[in-house]
C-alpha positions in Angstrom: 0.0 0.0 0.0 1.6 3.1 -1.0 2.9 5.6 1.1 2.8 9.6 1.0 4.1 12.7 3.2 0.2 14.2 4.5 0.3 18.2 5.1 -2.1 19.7 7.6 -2.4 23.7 7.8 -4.4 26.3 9.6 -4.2 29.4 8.1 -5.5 32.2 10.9 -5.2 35.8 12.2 -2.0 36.5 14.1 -1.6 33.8 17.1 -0.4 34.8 20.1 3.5 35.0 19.9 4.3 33.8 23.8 2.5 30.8 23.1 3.2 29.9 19.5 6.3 27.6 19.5 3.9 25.7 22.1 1.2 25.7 19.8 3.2 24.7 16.8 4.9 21.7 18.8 1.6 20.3 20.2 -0.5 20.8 16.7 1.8 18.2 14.8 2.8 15.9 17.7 -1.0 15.6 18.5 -1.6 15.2 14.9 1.0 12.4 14.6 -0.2 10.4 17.4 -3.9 10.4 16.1 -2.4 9.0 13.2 -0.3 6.6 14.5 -2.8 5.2 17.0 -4.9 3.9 14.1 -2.0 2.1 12.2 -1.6 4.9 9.4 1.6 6.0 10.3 4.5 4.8 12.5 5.5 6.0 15.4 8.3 7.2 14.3 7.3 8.9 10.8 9.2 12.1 10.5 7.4 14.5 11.8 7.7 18.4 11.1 6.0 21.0 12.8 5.8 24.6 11.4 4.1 27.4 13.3 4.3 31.0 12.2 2.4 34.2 13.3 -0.2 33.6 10.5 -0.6 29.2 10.3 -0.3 26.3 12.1 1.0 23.4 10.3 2.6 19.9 10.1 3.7 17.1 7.6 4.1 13.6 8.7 5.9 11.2 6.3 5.0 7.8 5.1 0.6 8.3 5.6 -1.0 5.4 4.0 -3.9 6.2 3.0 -5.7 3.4 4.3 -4.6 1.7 7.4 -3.9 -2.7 7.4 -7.1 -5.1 8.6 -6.1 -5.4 12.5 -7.3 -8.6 14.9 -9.6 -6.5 17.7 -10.7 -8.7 20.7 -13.7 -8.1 22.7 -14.8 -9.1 26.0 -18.1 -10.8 25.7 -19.1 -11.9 29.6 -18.6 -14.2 32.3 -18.6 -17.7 31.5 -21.0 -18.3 34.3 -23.5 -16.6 32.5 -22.9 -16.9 28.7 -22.5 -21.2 29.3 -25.2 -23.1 30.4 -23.6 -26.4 33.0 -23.6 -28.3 29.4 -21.3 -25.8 28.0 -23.8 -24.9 25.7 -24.5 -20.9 24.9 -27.2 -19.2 27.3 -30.1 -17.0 25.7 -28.2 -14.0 27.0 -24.7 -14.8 24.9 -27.0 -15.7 22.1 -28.7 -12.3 22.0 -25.1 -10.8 23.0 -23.9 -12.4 19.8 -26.4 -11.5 17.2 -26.4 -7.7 18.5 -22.7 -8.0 17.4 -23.7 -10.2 14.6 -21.3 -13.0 15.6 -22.5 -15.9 13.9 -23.8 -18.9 16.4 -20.7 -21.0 15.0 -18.3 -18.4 16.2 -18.7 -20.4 20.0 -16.2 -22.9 19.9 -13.5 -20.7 18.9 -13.9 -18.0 22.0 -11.5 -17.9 24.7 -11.9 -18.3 28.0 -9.7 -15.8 30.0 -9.8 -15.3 33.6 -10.6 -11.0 33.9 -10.1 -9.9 37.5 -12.0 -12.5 39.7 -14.3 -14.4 36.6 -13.4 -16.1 34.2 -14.9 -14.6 30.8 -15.7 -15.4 27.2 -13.5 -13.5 24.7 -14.5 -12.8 21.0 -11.1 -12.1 18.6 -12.5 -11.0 14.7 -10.8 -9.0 11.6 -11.7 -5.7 10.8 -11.2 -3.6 8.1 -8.5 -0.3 8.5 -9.5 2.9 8.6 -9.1 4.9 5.7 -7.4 8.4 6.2 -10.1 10.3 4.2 -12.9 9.1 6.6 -10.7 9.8 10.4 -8.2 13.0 9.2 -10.9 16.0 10.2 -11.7 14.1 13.3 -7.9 13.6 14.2 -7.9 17.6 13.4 -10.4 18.3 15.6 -9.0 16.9 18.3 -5.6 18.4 18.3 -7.1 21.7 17.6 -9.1 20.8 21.0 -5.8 19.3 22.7 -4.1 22.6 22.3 -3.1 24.9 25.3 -5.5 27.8 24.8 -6.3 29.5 28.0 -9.4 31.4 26.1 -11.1 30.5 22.9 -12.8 33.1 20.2 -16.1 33.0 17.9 -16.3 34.5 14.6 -18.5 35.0 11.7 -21.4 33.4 11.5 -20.9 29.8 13.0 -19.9 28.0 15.8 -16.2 27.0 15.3 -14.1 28.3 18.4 -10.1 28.9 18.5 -7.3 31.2 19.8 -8.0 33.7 16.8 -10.5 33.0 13.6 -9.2 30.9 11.1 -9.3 31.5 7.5 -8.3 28.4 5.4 -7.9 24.3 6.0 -5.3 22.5 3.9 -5.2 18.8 3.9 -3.3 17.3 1.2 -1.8 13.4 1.3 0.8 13.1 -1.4 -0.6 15.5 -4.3 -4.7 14.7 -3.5 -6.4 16.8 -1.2 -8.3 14.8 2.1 -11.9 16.1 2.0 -13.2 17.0 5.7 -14.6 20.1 7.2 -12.6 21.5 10.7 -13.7 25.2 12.1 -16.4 25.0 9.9 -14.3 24.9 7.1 -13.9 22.5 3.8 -10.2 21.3 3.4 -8.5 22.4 -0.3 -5.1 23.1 -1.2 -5.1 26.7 -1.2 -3.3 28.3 1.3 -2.0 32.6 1.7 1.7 33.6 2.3 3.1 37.2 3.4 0.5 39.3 4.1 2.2 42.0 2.1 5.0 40.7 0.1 3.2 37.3 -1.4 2.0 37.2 -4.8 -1.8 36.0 -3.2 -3.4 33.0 -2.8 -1.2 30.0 -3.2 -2.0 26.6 -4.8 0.1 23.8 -2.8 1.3 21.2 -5.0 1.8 18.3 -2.8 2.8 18.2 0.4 6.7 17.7 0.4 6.5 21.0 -2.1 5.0 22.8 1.3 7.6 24.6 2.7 9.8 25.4 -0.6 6.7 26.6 -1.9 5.7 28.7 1.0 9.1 30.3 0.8 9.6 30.7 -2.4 6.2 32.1 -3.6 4.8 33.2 -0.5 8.2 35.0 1.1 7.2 32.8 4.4 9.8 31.2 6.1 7.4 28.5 8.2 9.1 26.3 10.3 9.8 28.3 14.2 13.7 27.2 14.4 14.4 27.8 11.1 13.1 31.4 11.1 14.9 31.8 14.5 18.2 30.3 13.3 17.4 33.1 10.5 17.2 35.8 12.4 19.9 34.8 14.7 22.2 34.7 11.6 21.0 37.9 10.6 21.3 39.5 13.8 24.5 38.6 14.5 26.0 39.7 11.4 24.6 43.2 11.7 26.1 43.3 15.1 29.5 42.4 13.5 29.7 44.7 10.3 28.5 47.8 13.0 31.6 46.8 15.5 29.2 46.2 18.3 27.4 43.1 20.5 24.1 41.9 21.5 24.2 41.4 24.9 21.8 38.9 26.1 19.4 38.5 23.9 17.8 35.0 23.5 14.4 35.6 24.9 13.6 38.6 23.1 14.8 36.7 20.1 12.1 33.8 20.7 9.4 36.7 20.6 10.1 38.7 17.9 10.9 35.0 15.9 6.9 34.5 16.7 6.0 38.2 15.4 7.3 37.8 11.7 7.2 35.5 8.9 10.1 36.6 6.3 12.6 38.3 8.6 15.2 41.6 7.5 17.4 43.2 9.9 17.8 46.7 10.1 19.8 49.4 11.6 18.1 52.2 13.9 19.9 55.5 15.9 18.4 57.1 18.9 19.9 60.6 19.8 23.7 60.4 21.8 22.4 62.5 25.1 19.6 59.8 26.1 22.7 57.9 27.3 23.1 60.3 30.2 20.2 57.8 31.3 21.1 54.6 33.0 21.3 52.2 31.0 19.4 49.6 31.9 16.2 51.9 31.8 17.4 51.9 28.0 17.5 49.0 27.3 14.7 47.9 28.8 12.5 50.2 27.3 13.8 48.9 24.0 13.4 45.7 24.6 10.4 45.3 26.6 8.0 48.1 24.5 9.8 47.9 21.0 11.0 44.7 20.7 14.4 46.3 19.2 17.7 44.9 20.1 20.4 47.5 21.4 23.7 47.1 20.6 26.7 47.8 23.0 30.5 48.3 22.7 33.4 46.0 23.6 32.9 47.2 27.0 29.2 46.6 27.2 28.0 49.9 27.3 25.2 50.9 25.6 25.5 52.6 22.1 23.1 54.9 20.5 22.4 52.2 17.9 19.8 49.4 17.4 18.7 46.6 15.9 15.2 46.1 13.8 13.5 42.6 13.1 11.5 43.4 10.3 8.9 41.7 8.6 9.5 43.0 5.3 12.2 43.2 3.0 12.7 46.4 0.9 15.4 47.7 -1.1 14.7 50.9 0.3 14.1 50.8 4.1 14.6 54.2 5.2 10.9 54.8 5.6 10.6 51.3 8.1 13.6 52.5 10.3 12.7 56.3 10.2 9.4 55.2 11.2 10.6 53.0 14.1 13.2 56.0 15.2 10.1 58.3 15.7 8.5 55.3 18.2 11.2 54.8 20.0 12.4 58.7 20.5 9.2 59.2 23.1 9.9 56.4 24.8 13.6 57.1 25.8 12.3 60.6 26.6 9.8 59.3 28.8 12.9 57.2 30.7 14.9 60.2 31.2 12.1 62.2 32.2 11.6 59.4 35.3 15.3 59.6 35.8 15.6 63.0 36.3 12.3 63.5 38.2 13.2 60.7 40.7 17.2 62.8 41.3 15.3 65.5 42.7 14.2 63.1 46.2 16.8 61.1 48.3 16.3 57.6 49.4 16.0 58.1 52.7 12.8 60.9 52.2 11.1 58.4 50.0 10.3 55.9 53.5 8.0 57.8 54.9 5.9 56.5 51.2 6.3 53.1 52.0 4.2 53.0 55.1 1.0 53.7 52.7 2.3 50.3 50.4 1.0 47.5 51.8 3.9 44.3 51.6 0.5 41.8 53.1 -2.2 42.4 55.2 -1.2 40.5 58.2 2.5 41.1 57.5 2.3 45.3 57.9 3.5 47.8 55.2 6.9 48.1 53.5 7.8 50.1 56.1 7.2 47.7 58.5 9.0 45.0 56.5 11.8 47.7 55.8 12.5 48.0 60.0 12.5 44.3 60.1 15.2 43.9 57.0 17.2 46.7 59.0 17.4 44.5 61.9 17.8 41.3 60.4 20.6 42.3 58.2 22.4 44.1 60.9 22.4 40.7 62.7 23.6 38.5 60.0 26.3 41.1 59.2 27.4 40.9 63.1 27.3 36.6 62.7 29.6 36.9 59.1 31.9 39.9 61.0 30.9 42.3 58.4 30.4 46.0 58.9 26.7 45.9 60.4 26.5 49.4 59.8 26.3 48.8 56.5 24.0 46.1 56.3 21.9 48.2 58.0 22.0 51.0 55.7 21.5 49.1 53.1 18.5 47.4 54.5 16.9 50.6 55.0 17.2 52.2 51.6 16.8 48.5 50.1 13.0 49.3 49.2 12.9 53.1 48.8 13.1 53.1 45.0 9.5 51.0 45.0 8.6 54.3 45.0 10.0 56.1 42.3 8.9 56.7 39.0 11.3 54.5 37.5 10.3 51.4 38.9 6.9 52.5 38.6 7.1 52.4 35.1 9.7 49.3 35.0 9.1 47.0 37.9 11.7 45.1 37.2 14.4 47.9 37.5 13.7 47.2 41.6 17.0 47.4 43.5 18.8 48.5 40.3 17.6 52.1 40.2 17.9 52.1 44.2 21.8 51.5 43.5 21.9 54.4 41.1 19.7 56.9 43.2 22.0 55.7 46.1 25.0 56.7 44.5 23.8 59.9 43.7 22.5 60.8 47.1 26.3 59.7 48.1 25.5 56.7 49.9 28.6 54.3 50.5 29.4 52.0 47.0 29.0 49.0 49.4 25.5 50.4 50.5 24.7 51.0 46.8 25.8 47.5 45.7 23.9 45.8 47.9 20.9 47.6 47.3 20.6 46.3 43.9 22.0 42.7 45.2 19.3 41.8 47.8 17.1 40.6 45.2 19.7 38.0 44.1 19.0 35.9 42.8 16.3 36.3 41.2 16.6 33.0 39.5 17.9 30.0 38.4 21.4 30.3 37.4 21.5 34.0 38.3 24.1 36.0 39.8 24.9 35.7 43.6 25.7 39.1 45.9 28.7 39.6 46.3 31.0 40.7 49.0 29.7 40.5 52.8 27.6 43.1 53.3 24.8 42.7 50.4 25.1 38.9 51.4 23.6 40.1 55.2 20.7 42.0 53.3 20.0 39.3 50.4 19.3 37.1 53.2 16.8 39.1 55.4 15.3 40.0 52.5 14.6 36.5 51.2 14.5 34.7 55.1 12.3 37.8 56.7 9.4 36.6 53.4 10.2 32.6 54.5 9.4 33.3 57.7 6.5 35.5 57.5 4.4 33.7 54.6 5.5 30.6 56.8 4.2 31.9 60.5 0.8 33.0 59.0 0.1 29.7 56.9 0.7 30.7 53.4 3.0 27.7 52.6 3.3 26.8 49.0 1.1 24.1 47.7 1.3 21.5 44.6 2.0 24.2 42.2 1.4 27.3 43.8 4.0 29.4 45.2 2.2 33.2 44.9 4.7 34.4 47.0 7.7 32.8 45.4 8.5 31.1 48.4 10.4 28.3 46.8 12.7 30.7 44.9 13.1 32.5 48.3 14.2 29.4 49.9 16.6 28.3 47.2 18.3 32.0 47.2 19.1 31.5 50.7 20.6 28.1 50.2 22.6 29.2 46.8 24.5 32.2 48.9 24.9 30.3 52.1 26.3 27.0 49.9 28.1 29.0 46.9 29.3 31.9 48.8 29.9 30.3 51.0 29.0 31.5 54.6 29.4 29.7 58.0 25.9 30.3 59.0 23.9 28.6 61.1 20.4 28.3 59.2 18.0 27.2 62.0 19.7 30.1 64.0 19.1 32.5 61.1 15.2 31.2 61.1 15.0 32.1 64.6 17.1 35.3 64.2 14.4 36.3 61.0 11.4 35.3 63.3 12.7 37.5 66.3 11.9 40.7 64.1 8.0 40.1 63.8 5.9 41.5 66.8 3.8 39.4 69.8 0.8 37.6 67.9 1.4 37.9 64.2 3.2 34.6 63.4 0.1 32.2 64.8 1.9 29.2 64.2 4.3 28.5 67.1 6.0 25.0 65.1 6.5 27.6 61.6 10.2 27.2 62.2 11.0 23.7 62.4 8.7 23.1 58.9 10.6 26.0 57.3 14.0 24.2 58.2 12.3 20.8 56.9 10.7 22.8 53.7 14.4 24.7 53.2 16.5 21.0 53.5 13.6 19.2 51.0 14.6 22.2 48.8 18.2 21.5 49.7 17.3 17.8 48.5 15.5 18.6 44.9 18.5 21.3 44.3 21.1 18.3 45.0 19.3 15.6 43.1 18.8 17.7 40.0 22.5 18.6 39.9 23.4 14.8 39.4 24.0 13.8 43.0 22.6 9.8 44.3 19.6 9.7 46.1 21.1 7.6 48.8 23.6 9.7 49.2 22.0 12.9 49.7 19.4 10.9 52.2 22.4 9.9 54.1 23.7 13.8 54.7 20.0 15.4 55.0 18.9 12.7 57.3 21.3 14.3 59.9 19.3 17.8 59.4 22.2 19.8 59.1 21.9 23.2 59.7 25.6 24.5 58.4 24.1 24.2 54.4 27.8 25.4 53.1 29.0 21.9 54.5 26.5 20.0 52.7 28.5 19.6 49.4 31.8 18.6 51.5 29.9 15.9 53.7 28.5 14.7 50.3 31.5 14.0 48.8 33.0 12.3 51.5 30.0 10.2 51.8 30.6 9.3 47.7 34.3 8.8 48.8 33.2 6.1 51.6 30.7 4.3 49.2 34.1 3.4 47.2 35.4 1.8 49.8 35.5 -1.8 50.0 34.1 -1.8 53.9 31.6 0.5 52.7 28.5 -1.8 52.3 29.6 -4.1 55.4 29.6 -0.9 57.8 26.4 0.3 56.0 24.7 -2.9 56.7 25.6 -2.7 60.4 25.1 1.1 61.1 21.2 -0.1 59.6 21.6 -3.0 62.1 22.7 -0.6 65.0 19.9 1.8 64.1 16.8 -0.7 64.5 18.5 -1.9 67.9 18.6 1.4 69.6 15.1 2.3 67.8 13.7 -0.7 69.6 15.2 0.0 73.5 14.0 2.1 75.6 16.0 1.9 78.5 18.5 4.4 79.5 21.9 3.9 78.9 25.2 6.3 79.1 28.6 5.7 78.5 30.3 1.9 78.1 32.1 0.5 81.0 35.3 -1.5 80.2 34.7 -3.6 83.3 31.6 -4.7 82.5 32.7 -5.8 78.6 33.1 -9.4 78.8 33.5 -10.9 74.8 36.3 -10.8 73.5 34.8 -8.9 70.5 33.1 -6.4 72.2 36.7 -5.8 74.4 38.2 -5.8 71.0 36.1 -3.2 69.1 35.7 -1.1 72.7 39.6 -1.0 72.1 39.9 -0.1 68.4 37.5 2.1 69.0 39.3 4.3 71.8 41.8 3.7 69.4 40.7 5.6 66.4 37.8 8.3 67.5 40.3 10.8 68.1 42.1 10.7 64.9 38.7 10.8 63.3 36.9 13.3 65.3 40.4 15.3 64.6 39.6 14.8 60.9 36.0 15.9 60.9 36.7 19.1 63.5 38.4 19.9 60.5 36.2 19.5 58.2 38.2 16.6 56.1 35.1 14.4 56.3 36.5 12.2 53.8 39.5 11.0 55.8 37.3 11.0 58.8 35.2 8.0 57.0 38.2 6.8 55.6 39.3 6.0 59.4 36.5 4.8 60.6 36.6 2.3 57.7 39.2 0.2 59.9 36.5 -0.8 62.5 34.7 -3.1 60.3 36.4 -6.2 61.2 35.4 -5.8 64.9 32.4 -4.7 64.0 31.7 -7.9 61.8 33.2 -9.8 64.5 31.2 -8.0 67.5 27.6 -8.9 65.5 29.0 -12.4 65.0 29.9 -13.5 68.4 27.9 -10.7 70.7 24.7 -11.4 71.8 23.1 -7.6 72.6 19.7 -8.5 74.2 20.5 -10.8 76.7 18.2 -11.1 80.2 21.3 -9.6 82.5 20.3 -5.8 82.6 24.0 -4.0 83.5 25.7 -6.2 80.3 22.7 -5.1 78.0 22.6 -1.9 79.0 26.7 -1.7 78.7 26.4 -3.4 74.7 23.8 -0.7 74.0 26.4 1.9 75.1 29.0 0.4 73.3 26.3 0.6 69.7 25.4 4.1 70.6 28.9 5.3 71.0 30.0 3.3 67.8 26.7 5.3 66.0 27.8 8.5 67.1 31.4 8.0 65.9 30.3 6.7 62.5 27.4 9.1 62.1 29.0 12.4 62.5 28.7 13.6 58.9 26.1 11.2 58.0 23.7 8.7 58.6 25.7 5.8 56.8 22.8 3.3 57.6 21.2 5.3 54.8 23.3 3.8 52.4 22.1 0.1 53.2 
């Protein structure tokens, strides 16, 4: 049966553009799997997806047009019923069968499978495939319905719904169109290229002649990564004739890749005395309202030059980038104007403001959260021996430029206009610099704070919000975080673990917790499940960067509160695994473990006098003999050699569980082999729970 390359295309208004490559993606795969799921394709027919502002398409290689006969087997019912105690067929599996219109002689060949607790009667017959021309529309229809569209649209006169009306339906297999109606509209061939630079409606051969033919007649380049690659290319080579660089560029790039169809590059000039703006502002404005891409020098400052994705080619585009130099004039004005409004106010008078923002509504104002962020930070900066006055500072003017008109107008310039307004009320650089740095980061992969000082107020920022949201109940949930809490709690870890800082985290919970008056954190146990909530974030962080699960279980089970040692204890824990007395002393610590879980009694210290084995004397001795090279090792933080030490016991270890009996009916020996286990825990536990690792 022959095989062809099918083409399916939508061909609508323009689709939303942070959404399309989603769109494009789901279309085809969706598409694909319809097709495969009824044996007229493979599952792994090559597939290619196209999406563009103005279509949604796909072509799937090797359709047949109609699919092979396939065996289908039925479930019939329960022996019990359908047999008679002959064996012979009941009324009710004769009427069964000639509603199917299984003929009577069909009986003998059923099987008889037992289906949960019966036994049942089980009918196996041939059936024709399906043929494409009778299943495509409905396959369609269902991925147009499968898409991720937060809100649907009616046009016209009839009932079809989608993310923004559609036009046109092409639905060609090989060079034949597939007849079927989708969005009320009757498949053809026809399809539409540029709006404005195509030569008009456009005839689609066959469907391997899409995309050539869409490029070459209707000036659309249709497939999302090739267009992107496109204007990468394009971009970048602009950038080098002009001498300059992009910066970072790549999500702007994905959005103005979803706003055109045929892209051109062209080169745009703002006047030289907006740069007397910071900027940031700049750029932002640029990239954020105009989609342009500014250019900088070696250095990375900002030039006066920018970049234009167009979606038109012209010989002559003076008009296109005179036109986009008149948009974007107004807008730089509009950032200076901020600029220099917000020079004429200090910081520090700008507080008084932020007792009329509200942070939350049992939480107090931003000026309330601003005294506690002063505190907290002094605090930490005291703990890391930094300059607290600083910290402090800092603290204080770390939320002043909220109200500005800068960040009014740019929310996300927060904390980087504070550092310039700081600057210019002549704040110290340190002050300024941490100012913009307590948001840090902001993401995954961003930049920590550096230096002391903005370390102090990146962490009451972030714990003073953890502790809060926590002590009134507003814990994240499933897939809510409204108040970012998760990010919050992995910002803390990042500069404690990468900076690092010998902090103490349940103290800095406590410390963060002490800054909230009498009665507003209600729940009393809110810092022992932030600890737990931080170290299950410790665990995700560790576990996506590659580390074993066992591993990590082993250090977190110990609930360490010094995070910056985490990475240390978990490499010497990796080291020990490689040892060859790894998995005996494992086994054993597990074995110790359930002992002392199951005893209650109290016990202290072992008593030499009271060992009597030779095995327990023995491993008493080694023991005494090694703890203080290996608590020597771990005061030092060499964790690894510390293990490595300890290794040496597992010979009288082996021999102690071969040829000591723990439990026996004499209290005082019990008792005394109990102390000996728990002393042997605590020396092999130290930097982590090794029974973990069993």
């Amino acid at each position: 049966m022959s095989q062809k390359t099918l083409l399916v295309e939508l061909l609508t208004e323009e689709l939303p553009p942070k959404a399309l490559p989603r769109l494009g993606e789901r279309f085809g795969e969706s598409i694909a799997a319809g097709l495969a799921a009824l044996g007229l394709a493979t599952a792994t027919a090559a597939v290619r997806s196209f999406a563009s502002p103005r279509r949604l398409a796909v072509t799937i290689g090797d359709v047949l047009a109609e699919a092979a006969a396939r065996s289908v087997t039925e479930k019939l019912m329960p022996v019990s019923v359908a047999l008679d105690v002959d064996g012979r067929p009941t009324p009710a599996l004769l009427k069964k069968m000639a509603a199917k219109g299984i003929p009577e002689a069909a009986v003998a060949a059923f099987e008889r499978r037992v289906d949960g607790k019966a036994e049942s009667l089980f009918h196996t017959r041939r059936v024709a495939g399906d043929r494409l021309a009778d299943v495509l529309a409905g396959i369609v229809q269902d991925a147009v319905k499968a898409l991720p569209i937060p809100k649907v649209m009616r046009w016209g006169d009839g009932d079809a719904t989608f993310v923004r009306p559609v036009h046109k339906l092409v639905m060609l297999h090989g060079d034949r169109v597939v007849d079927g109606r989708v969005l009320d509209l009757d498949a053809g061939r026809t399809s539409c290229g540029h709006r404005f630079m195509s030569r008009g409606e456009i005839d689609i051969a066959t469907a391997d002649a899409y995309e050539p033919t869409l490029r070459a007649e209707g000036k659309v380049v249709a497939h999302f990564n090739d267009r992107r690659r496109m204007i990468d290319e394009l971009l970048r080579s602009e950038a080098s004739r002009l001498q300059a660089s992009l910066g970072d560029y790549a999500d702007l790039l994905d959005e103005v890749n979803a706003l055109v169809e045929h892209p051109s590059v062209y080169v745009g000039e703002f006047e030289q005395e907006f740069l007397s703006v910071p900027q940031e502002c700049l750029i932002l404005t640029m990239r954020a309202n105009q989609k342009y891409f500014p250019l900088f020098d070696a250095d990375g400052r900002l030039q006066n030059r920018f970049l234009i994705v167009s979606n038109m080619a012209l010989a002559d585009p003076s008009n296109i980038v005179l036109g986009n130099q008149r948009v974007v004039r107004p807008r730089l004005a509009d950032a200076r104007f901020f600029f220099q409004q917000d020079l004429k106010q200090s910081l520090e008078s700008r507080l008084p403001r932020l007792r009329n923002v509200v942070y939350h509504n049992r939480l107090g104002s931003q000026f309330e959260r601003v005294e506690r962020l002063e505190r907290l930070a002094g605090i930490i900066a005291d703990h890391l021996k930094a300059d607290a006055g600083m910290a402090r500072r800092a603290a204080r003017l770390a939320k002043a430029d909220l109200v500005c008109e800068m960040v009014g107008e740019f929310p996300e310039l927060q904390g980087v206009m504070g550092r310039y307004y700081a600057r210019h009320d002549g704040e110290a650089e340190t002050v300024a610099d941490a100012i913009a740095a307590h948001y840090q980061p902001r993401f995954a992969g961003d930049a920590l704070p550096s230096g002391n000082v903005a370390c102090a107020t990146a962490l009451a920022d972030k714990l003073d919000a953890l502790v809060g949201f926590f002590g009134i109940g507003q814990l994240p949930t499933g897939d809510k975080d409204p108040f970012g809490l998760r990010r919050s709690a992995l910002g803390v870890l990042r500069i404690l673990i990468e900076s690092p800082l010998p902090l103490e985290l349940d103290r800095l919970i406590a410390d963060a917790a002490g800054g909230f008056a009498g009665g507003v954190l209600d729940r009393p146990d809110c810092a022992a499940d932030l600890l737990d909530f931080m170290l299950e974030r410790l665990r995700h962080q560790l576990r996506e960067s590659g580390h074993p699960a066992a591993a990590i279980d082993a250090v977190l089970a110990l609930r360490p509160t010094r995070v910056d040692l985490v990475p240390a204890r978990l490499e010497a824990v990796l080291a020990f695994q490689q040892l060859p007395e790894a998995k005996s002393l494992a086994a054993a610590n597990k074995r110790i473990v359930n002992i002392l879980k199951k005893n209650d009694e109290e016990i202290g210290e072992p008593d030499l006098a009271l060992l009597q084995e030779e095995a327990e004397k023995a491993l008493f001795r080694r023991m005494s003999e090694l703890a203080p090279l290996a608590r020597s090792h771990y005061d030092n933080r060499d964790y690894a050699e510390s293990l490595k030490i300890l290794a040496g016991l597992r010979d009288d270890v082996d021999r102690f569980f071969a040829e000591v009996m723990v439990n026996v009916d004499e209290p005082l020996t019990r008792r005394n082999r109990l102390a000996l286990l728990s002393q042997l825990a605590g020396l092999m536990n130290r930097v982590a729970d090794l029974s973990r690792l069993s």
